[in-house]
N, CA, C and O atoms as a Maestro MAE file, in Angstrom:
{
 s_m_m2io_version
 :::
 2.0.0
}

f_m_ct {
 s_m_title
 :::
 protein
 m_atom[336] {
  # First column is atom index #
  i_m_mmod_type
  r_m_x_coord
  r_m_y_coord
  r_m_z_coord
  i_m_residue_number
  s_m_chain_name
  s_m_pdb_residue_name
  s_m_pdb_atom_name
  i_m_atomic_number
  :::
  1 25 18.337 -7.579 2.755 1 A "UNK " " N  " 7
  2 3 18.033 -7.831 4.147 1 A "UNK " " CA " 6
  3 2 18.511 -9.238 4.478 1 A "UNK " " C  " 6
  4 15 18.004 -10.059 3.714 1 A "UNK " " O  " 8
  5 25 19.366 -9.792 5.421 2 A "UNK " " N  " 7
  6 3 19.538 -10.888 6.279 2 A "UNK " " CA " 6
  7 2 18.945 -11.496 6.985 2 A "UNK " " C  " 6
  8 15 18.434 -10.739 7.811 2 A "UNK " " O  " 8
  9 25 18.621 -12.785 7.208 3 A "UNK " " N  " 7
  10 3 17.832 -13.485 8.011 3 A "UNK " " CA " 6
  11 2 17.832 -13.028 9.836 3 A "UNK " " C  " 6
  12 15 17.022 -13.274 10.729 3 A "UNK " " O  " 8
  13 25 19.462 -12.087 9.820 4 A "UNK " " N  " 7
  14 3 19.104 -12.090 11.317 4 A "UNK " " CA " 6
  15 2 17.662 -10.472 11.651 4 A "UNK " " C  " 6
  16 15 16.858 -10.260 12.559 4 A "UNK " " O  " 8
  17 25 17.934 -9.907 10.676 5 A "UNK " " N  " 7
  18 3 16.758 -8.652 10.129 5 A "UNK " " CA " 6
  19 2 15.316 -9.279 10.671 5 A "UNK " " C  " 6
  20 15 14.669 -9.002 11.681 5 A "UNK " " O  " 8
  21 25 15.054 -10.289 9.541 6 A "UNK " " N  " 7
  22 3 13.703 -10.603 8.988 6 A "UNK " " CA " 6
  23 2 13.508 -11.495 10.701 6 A "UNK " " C  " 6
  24 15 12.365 -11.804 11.038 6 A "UNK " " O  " 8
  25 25 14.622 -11.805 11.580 7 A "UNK " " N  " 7
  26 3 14.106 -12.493 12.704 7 A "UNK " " CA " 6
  27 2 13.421 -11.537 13.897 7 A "UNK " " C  " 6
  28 15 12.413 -11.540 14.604 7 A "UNK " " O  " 8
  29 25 14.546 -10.762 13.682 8 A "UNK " " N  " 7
  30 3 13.786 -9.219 14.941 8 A "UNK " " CA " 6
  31 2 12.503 -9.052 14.406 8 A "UNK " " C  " 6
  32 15 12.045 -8.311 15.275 8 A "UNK " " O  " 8
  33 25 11.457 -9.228 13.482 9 A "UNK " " N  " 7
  34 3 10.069 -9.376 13.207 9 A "UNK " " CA " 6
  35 2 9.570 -10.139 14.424 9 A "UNK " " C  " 6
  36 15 8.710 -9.670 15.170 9 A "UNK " " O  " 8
  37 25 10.117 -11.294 14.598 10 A "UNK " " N  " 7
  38 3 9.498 -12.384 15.657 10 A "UNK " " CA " 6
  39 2 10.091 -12.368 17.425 10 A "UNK " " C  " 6
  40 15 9.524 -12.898 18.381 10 A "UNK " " O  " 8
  41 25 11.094 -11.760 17.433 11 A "UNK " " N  " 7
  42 3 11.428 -11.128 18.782 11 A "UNK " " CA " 6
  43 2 10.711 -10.710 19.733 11 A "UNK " " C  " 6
  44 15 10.504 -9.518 19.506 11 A "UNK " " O  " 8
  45 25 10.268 -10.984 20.567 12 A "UNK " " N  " 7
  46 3 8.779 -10.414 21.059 12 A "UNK " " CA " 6
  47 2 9.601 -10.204 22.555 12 A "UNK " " C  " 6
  48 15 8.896 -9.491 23.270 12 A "UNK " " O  " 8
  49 25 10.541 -10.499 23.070 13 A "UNK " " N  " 7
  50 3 10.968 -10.800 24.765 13 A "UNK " " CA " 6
  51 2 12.064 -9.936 25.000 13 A "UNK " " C  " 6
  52 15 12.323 -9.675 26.175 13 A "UNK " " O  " 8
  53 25 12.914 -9.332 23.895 14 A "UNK " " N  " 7
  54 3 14.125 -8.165 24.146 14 A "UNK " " CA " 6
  55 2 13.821 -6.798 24.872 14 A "UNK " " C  " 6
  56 15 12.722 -6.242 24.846 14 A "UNK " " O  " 8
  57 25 14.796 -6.392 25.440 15 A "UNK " " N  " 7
  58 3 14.524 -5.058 26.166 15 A "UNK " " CA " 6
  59 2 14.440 -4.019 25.142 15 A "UNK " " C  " 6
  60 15 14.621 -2.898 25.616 15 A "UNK " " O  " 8
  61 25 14.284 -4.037 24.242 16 A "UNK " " N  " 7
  62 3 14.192 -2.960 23.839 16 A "UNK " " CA " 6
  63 2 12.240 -3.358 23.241 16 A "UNK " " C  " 6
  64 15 11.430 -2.503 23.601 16 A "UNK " " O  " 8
  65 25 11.775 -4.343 22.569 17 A "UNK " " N  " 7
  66 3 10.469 -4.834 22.601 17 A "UNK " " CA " 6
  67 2 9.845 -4.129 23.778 17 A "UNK " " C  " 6
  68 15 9.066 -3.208 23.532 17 A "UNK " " O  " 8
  69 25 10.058 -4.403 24.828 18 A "UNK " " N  " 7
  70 3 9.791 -4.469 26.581 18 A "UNK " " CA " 6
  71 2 9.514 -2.634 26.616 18 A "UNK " " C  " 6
  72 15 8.469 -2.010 26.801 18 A "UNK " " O  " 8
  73 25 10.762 -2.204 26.386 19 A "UNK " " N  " 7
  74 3 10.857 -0.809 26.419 19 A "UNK " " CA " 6
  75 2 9.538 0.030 25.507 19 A "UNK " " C  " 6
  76 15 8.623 0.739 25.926 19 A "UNK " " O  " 8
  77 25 9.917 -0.416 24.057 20 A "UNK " " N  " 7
  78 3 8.935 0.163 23.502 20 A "UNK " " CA " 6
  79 2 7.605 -0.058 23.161 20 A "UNK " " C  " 6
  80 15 6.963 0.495 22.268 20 A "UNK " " O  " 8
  81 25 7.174 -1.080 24.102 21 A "UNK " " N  " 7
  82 3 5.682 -1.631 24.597 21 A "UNK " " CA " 6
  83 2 5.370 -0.464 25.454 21 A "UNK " " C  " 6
  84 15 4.482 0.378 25.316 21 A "UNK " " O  " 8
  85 25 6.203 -0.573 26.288 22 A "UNK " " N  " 7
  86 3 5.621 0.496 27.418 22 A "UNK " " CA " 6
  87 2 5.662 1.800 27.305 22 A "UNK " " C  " 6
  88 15 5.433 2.480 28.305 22 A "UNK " " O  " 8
  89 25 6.032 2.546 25.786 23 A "UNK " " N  " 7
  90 3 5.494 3.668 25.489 23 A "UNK " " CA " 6
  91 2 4.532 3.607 24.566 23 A "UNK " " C  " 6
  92 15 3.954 4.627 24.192 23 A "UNK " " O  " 8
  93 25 4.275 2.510 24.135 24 A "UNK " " N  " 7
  94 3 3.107 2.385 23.529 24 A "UNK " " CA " 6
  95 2 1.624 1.977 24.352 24 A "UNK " " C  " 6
  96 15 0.470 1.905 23.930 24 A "UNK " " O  " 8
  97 25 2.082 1.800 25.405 25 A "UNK " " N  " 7
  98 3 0.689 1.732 26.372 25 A "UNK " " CA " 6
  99 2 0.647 2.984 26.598 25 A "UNK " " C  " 6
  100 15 -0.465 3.495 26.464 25 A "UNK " " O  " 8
  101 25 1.749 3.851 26.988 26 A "UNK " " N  " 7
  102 3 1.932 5.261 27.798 26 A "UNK " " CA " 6
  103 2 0.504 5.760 26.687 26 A "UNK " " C  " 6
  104 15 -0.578 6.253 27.005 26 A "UNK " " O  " 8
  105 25 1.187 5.299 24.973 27 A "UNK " " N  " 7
  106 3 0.322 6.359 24.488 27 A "UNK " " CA " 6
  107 2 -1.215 6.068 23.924 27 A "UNK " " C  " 6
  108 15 -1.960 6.828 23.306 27 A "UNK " " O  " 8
  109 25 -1.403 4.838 24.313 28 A "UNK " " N  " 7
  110 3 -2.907 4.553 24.092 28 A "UNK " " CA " 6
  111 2 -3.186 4.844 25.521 28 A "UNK " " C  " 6
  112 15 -4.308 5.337 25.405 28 A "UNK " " O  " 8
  113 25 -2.931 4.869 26.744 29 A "UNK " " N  " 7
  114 3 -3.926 5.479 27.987 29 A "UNK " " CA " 6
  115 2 -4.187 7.247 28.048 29 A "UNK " " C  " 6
  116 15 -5.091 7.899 28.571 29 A "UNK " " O  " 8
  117 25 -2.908 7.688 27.230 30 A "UNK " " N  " 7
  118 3 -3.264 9.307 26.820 30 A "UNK " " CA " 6
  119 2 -3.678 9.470 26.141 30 A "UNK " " C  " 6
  120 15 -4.241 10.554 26.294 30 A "UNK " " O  " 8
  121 25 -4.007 8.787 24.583 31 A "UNK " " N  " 7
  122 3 -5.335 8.724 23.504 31 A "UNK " " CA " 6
  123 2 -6.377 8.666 24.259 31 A "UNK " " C  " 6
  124 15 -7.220 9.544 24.077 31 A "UNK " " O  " 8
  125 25 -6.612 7.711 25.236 32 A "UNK " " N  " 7
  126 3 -8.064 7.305 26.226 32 A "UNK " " CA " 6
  127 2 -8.585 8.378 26.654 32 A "UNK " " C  " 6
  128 15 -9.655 8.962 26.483 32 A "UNK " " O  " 8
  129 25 -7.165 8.635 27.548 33 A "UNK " " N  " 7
  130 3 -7.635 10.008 28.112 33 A "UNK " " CA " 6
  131 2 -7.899 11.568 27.487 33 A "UNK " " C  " 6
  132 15 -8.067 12.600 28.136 33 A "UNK " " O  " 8
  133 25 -7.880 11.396 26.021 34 A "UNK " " N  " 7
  134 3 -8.364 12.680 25.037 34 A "UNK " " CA " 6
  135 2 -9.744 12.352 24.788 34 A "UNK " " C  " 6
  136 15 -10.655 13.095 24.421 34 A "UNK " " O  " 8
  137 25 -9.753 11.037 25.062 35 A "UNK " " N  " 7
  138 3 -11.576 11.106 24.003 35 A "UNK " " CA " 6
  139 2 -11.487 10.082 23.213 35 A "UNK " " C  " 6
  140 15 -12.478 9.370 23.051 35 A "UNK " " O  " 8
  141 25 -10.147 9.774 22.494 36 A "UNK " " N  " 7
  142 3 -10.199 9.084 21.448 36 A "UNK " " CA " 6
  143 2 -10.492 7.466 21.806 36 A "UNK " " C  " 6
  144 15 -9.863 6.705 22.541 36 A "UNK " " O  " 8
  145 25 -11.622 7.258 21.048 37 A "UNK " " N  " 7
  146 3 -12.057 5.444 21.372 37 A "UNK " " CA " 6
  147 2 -10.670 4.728 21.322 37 A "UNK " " C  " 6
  148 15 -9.717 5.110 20.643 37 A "UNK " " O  " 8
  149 25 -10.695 3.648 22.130 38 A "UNK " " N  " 7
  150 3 -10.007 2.333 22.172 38 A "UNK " " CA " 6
  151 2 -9.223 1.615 20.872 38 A "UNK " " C  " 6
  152 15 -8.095 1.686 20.385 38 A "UNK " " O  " 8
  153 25 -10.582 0.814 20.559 39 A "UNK " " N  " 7
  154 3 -10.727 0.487 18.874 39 A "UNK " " CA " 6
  155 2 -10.003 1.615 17.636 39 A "UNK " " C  " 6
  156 15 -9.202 1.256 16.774 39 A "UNK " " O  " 8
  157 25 -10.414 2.721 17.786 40 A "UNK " " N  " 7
  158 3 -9.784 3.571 17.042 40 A "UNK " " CA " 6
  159 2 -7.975 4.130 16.995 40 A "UNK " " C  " 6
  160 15 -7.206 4.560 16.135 40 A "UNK " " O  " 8
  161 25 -7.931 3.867 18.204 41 A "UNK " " N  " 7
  162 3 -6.589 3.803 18.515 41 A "UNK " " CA " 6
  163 2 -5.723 3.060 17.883 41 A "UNK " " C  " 6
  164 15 -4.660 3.381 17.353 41 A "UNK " " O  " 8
  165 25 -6.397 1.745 17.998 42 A "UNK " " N  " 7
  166 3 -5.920 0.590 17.896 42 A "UNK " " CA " 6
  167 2 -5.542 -0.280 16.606 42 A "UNK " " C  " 6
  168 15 -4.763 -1.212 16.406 42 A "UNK " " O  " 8
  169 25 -6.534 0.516 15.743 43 A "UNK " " N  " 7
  170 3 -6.225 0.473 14.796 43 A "UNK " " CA " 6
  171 2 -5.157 1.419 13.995 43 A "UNK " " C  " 6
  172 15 -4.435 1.083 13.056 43 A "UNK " " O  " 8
  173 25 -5.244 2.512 14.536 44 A "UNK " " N  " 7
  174 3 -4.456 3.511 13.877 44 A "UNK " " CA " 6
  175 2 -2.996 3.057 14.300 44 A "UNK " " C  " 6
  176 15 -2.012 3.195 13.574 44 A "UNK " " O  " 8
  177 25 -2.987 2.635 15.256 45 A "UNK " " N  " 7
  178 3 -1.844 2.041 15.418 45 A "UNK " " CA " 6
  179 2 -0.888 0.618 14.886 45 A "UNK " " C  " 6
  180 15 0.333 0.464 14.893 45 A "UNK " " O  " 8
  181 25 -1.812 -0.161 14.512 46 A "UNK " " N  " 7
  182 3 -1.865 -1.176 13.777 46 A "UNK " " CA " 6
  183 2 -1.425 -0.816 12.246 46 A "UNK " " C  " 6
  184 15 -0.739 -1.541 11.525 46 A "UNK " " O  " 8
  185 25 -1.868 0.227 11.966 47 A "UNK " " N  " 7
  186 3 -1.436 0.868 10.466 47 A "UNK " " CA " 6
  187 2 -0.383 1.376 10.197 47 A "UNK " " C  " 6
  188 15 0.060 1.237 9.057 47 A "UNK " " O  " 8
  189 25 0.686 2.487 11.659 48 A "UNK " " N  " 7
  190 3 1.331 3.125 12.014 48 A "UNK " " CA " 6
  191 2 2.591 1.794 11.992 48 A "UNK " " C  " 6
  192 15 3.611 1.804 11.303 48 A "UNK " " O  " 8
  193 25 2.185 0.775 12.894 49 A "UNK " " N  " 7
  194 3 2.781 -0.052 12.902 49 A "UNK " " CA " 6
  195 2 3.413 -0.823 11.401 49 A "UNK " " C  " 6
  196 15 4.601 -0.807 11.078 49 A "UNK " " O  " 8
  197 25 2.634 -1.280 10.854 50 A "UNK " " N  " 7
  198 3 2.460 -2.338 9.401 50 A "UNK " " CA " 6
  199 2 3.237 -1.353 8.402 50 A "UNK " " C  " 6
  200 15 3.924 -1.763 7.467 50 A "UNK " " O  " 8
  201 25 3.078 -0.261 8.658 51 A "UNK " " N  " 7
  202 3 3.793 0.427 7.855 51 A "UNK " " CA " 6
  203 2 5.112 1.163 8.273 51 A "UNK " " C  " 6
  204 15 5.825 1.923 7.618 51 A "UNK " " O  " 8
  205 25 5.186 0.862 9.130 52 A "UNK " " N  " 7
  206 3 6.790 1.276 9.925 52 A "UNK " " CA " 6
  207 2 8.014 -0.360 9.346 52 A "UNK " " C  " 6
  208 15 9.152 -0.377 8.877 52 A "UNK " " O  " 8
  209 25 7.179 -1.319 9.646 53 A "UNK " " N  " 7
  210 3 7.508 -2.768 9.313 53 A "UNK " " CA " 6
  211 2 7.745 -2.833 7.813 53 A "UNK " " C  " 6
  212 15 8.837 -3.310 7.501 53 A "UNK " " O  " 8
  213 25 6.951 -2.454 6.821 54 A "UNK " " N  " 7
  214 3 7.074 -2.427 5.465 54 A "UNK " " CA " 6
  215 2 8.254 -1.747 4.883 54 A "UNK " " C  " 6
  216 15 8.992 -2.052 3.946 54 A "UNK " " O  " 8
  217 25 8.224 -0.538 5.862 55 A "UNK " " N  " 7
  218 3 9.633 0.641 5.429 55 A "UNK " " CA " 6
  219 2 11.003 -0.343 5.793 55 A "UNK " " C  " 6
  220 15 12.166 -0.300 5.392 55 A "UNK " " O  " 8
  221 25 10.667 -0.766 6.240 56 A "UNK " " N  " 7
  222 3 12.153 -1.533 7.660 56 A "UNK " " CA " 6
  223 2 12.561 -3.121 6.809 56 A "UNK " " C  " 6
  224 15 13.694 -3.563 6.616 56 A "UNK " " O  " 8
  225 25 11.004 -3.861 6.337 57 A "UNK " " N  " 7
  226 3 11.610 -5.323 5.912 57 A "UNK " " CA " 6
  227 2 11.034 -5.406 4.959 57 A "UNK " " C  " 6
  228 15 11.263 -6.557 4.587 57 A "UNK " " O  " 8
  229 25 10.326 -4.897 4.174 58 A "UNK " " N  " 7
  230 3 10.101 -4.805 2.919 58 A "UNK " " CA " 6
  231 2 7.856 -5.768 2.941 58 A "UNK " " C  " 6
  232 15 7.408 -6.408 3.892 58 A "UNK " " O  " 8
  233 25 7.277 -5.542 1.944 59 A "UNK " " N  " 7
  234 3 6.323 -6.122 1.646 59 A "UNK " " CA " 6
  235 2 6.528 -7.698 1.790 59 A "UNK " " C  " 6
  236 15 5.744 -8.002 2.690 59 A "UNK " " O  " 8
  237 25 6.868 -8.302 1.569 60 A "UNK " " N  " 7
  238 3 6.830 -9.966 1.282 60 A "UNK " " CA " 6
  239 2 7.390 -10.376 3.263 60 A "UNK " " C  " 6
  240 15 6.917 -11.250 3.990 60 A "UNK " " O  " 8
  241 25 8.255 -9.586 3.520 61 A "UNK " " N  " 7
  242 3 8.504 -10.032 4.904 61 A "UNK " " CA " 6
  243 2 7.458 -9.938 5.720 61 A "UNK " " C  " 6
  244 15 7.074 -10.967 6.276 61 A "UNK " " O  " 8
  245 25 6.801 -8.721 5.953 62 A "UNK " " N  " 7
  246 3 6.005 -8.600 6.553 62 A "UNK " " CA " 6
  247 2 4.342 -9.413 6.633 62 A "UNK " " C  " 6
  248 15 3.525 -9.756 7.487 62 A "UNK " " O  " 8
  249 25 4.527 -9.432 5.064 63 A "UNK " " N  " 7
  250 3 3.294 -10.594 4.903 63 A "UNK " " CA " 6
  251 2 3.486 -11.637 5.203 63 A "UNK " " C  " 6
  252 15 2.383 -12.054 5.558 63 A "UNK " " O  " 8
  253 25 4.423 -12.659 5.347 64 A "UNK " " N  " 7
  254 3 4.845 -13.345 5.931 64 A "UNK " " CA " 6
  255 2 4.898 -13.438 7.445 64 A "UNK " " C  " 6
  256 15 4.283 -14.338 8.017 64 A "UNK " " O  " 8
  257 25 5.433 -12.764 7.947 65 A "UNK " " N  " 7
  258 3 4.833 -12.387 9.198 65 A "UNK " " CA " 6
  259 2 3.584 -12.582 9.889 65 A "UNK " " C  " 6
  260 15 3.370 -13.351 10.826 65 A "UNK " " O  " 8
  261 25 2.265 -11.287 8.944 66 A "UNK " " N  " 7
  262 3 1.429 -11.094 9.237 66 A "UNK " " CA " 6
  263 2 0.420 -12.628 8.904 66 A "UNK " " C  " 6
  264 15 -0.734 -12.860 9.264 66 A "UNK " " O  " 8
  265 25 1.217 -13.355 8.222 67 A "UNK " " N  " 7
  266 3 0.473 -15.117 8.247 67 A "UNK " " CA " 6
  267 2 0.282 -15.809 9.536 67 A "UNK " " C  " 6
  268 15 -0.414 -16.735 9.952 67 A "UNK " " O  " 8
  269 25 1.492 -14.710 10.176 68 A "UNK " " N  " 7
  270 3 1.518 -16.184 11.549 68 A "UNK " " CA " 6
  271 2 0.492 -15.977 12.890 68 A "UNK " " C  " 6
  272 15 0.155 -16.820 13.722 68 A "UNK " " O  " 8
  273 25 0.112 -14.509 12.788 69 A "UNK " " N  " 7
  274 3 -0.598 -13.727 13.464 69 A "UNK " " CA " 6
  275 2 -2.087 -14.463 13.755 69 A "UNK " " C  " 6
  276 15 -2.462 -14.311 14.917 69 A "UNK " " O  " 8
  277 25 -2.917 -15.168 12.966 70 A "UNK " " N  " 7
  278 3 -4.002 -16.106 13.372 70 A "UNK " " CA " 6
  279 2 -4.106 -16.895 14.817 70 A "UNK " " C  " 6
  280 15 -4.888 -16.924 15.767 70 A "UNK " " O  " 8
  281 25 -2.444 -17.729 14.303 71 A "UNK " " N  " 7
  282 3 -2.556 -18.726 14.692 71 A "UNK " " CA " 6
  283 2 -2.497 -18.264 16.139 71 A "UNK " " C  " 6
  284 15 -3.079 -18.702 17.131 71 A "UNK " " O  " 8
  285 25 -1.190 -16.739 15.916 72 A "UNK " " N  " 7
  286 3 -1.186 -16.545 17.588 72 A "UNK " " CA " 6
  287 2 -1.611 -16.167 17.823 72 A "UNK " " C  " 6
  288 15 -1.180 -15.833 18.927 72 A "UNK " " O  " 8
  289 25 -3.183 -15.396 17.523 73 A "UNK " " N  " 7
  290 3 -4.155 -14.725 18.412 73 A "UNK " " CA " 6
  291 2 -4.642 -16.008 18.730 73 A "UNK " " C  " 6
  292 15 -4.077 -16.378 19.760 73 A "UNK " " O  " 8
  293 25 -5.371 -16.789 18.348 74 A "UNK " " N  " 7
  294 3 -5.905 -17.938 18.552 74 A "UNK " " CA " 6
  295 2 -5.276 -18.595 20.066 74 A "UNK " " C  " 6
  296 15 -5.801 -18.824 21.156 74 A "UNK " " O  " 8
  297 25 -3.909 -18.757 19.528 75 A "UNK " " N  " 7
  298 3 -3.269 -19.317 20.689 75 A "UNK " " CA " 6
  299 2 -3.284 -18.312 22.025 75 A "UNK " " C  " 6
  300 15 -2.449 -18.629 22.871 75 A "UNK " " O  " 8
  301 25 -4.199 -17.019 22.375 76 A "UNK " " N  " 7
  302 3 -3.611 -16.325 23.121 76 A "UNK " " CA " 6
  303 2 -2.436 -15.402 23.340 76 A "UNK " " C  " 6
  304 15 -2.336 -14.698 24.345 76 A "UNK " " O  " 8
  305 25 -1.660 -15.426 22.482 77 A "UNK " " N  " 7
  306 3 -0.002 -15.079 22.913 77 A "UNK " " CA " 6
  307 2 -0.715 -13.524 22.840 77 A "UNK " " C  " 6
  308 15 -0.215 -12.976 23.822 77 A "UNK " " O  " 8
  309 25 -1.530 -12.627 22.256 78 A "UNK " " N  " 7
  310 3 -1.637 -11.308 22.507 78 A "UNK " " CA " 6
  311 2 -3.252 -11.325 24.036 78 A "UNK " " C  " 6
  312 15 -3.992 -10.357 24.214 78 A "UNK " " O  " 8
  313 25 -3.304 -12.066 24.481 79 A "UNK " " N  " 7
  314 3 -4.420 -11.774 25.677 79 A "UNK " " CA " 6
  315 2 -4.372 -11.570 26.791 79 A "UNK " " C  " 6
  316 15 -3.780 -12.383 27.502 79 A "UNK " " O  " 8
  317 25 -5.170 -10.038 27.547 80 A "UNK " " N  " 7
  318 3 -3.878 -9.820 28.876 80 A "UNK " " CA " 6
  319 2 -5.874 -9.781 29.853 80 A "UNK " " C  " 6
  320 15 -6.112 -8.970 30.749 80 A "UNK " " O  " 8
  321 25 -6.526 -10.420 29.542 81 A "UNK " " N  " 7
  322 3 -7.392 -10.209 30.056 81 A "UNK " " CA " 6
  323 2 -8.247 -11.942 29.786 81 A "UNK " " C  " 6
  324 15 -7.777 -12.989 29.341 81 A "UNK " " O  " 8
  325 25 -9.383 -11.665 30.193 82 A "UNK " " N  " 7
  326 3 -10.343 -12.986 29.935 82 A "UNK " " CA " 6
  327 2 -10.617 -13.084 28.001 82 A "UNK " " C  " 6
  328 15 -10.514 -12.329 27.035 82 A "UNK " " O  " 8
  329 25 -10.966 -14.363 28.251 83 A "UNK " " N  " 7
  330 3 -10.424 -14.668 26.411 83 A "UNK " " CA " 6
  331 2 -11.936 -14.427 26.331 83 A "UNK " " C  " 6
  332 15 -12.754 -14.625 27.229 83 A "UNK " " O  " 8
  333 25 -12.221 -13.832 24.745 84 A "UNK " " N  " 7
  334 3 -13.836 -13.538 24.313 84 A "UNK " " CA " 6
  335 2 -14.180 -15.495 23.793 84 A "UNK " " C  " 6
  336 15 -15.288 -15.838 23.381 84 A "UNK " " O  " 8
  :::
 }
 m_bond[335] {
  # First column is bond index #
  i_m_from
  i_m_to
  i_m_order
  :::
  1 1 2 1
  2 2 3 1
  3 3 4 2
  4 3 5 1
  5 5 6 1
  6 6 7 1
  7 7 8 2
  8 7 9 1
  9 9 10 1
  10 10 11 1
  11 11 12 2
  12 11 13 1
  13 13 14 1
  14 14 15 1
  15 15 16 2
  16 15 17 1
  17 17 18 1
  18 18 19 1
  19 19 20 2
  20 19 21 1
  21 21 22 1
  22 22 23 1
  23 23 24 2
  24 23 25 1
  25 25 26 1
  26 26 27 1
  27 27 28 2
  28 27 29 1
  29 29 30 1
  30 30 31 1
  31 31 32 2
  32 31 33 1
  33 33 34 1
  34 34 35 1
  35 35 36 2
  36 35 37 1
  37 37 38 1
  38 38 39 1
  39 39 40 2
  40 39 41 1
  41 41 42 1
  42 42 43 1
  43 43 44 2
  44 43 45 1
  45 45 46 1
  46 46 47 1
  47 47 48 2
  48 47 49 1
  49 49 50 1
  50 50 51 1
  51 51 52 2
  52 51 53 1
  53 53 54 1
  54 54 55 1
  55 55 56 2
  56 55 57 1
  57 57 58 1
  58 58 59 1
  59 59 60 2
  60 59 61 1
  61 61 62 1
  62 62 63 1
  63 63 64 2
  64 63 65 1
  65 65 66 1
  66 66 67 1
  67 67 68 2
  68 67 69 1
  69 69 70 1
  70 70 71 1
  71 71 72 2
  72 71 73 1
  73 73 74 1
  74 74 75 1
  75 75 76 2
  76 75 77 1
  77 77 78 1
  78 78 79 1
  79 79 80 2
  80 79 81 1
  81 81 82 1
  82 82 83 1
  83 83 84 2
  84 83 85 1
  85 85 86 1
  86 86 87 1
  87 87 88 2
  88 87 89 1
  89 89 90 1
  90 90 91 1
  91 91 92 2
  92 91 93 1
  93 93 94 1
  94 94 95 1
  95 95 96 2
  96 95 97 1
  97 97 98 1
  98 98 99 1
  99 99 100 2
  100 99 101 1
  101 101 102 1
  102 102 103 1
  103 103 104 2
  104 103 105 1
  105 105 106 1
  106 106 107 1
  107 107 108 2
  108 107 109 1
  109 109 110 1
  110 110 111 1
  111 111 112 2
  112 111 113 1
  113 113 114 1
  114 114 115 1
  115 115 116 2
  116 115 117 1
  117 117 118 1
  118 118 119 1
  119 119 120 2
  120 119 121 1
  121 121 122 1
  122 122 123 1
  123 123 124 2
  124 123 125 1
  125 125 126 1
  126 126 127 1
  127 127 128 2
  128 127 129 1
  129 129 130 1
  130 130 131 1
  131 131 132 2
  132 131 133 1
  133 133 134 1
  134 134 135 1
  135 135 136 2
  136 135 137 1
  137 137 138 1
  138 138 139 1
  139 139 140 2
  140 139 141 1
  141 141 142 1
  142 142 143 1
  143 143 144 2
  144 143 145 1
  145 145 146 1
  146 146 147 1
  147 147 148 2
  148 147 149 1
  149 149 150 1
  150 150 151 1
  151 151 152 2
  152 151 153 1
  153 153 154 1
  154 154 155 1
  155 155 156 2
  156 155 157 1
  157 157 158 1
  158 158 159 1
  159 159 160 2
  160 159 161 1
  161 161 162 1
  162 162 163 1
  163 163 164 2
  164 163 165 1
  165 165 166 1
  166 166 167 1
  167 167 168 2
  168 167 169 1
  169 169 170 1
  170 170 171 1
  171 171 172 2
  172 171 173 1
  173 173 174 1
  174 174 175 1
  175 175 176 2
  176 175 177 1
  177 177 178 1
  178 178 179 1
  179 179 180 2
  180 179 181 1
  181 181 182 1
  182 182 183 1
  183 183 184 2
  184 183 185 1
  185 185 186 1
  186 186 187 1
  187 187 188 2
  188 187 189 1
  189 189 190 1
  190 190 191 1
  191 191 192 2
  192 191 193 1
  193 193 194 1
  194 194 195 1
  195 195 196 2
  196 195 197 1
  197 197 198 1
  198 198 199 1
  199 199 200 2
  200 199 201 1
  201 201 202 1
  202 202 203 1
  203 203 204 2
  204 203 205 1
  205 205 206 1
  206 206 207 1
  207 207 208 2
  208 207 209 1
  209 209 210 1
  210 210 211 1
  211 211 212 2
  212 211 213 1
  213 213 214 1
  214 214 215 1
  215 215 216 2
  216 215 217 1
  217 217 218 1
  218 218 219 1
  219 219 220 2
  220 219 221 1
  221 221 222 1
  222 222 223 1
  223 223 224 2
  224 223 225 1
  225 225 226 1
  226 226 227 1
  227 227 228 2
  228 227 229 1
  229 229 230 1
  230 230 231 1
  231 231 232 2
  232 231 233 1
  233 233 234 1
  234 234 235 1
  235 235 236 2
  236 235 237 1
  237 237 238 1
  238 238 239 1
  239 239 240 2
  240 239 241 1
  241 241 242 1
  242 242 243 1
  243 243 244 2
  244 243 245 1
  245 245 246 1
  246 246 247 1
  247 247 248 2
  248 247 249 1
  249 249 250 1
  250 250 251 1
  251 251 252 2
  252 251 253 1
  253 253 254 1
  254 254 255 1
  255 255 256 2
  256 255 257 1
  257 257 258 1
  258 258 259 1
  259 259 260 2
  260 259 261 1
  261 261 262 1
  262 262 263 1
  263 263 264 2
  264 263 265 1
  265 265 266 1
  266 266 267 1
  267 267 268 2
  268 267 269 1
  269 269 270 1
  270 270 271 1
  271 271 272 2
  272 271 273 1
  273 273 274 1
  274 274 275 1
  275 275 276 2
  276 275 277 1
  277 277 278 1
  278 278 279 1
  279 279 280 2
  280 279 281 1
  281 281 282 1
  282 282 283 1
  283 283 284 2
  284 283 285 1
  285 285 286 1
  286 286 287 1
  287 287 288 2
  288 287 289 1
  289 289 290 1
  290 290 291 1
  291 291 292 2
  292 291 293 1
  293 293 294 1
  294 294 295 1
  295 295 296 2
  296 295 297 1
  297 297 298 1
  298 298 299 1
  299 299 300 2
  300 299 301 1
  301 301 302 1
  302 302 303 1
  303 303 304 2
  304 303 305 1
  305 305 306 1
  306 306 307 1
  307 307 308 2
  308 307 309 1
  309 309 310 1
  310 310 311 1
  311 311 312 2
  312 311 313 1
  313 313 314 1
  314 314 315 1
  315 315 316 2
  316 315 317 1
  317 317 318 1
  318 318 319 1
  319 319 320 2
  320 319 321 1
  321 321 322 1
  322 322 323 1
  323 323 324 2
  324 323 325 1
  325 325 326 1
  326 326 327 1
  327 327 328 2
  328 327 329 1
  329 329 330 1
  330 330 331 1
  331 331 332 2
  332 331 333 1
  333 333 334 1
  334 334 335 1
  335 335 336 2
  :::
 }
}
């Protein structure tokens, strides 16, 4: 894998990011709308995710990755509502 690989990890602003955000809302408001909890979703997706990432950049990339994730919840960068 190449550094320009292991960078699309941190890409967060490309149209295609953009694109496939917005079928991923499509499909947590149609989980909602089955019944299925929020939280539960959310996680399953989180797993769906981490392991789509593992197949794609291997274990050590992704953990790497998943280091930086603190700092940016902390910082807000995932909050689309009032901060807890």
């Amino acid at each position: 894998m190449n550094e320009l690989d292991v960078a699309s990890l941190y890409d967060l602003g490309g149209d295609q990011h953009r694109a496939a955000l917005a079928y991923v809302t499509e499909a947590f408001a149609e989980a909602i709308l089955a019944g299925i909890e929020s939280d539960s979703f959310a996680h399953a997706a989180l797993c769906a995710a981490l392991r789509e990432l593992v197949a794609t950049y291997g274990e050590e990339s992704v953990a790497a990755f998943a280091e930086t994730l603190p700092e940016r919840l902390r910082a807000g960068e995932f909050t689309t509502g009032l901060r807890h």
